[in-house]
matplotlib code that plots the C-alpha trace (Angstrom):
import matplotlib.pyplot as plt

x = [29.0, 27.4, 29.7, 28.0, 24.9, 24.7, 26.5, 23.8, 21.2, 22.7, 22.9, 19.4, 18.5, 20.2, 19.0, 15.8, 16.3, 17.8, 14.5, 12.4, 14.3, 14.1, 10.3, 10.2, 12.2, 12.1, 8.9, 6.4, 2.7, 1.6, 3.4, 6.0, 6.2, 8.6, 8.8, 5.0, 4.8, 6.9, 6.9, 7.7, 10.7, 11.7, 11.8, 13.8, 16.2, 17.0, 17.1, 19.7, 21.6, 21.5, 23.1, 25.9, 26.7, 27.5, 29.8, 31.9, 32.1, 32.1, 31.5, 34.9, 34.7, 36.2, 39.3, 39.3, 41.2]
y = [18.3, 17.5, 14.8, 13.0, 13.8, 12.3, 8.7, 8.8, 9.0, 6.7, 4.0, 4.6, 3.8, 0.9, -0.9, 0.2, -2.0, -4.6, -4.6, -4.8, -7.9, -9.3, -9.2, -10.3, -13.3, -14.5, -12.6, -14.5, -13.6, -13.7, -14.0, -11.5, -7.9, -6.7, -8.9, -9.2, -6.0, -4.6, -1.1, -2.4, -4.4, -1.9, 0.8, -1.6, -1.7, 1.9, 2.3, -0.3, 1.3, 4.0, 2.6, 0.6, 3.4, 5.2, 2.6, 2.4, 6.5, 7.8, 11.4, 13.0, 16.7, 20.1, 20.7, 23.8, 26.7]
z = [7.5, 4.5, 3.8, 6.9, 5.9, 2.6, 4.4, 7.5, 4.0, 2.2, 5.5, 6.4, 3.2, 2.8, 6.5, 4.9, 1.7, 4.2, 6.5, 3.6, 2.1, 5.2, 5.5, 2.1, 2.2, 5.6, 7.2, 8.6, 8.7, 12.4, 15.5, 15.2, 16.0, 13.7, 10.4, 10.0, 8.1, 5.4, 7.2, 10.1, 8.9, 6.7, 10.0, 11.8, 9.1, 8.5, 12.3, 12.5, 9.0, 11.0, 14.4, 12.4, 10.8, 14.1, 15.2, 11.8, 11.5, 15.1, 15.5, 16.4, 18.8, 17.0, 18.6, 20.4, 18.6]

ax = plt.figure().add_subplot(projection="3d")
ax.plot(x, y, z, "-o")
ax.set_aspect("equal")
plt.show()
């Protein structure tokens, strides 16, 4: 479990890095929702790190014993 852990940290944090290059780079200053604001963009990211982490690594059931 920890194992997991420390990848679902490790995504989030780099869809957070991602979202906040985003904003930084390509962010425009009024008009849209999401890149206007680095916290914004950065929140978007490490929700997105998070969700494409779930489709590479997909959480497998225990097998009952």
């Amino acid at each position: 479990m920890e194992r997991r852990l420390l990848w679902i940290v490790v995504a989030v944090l780099l869809g957070a890095a991602g979202g906040y290059a985003w904003w930084y780079w390509y962010g425009c200053t009024n008009g849209c929702l999401i890149t206007s604001v680095w916290w914004r963009s950065s929140l978007y990211g490490a929700v997105m790190g998070y969700l494409t982490l779930g489709l590479v690594w997909p959480h497998k059931p225990k097998a009952d014993t």
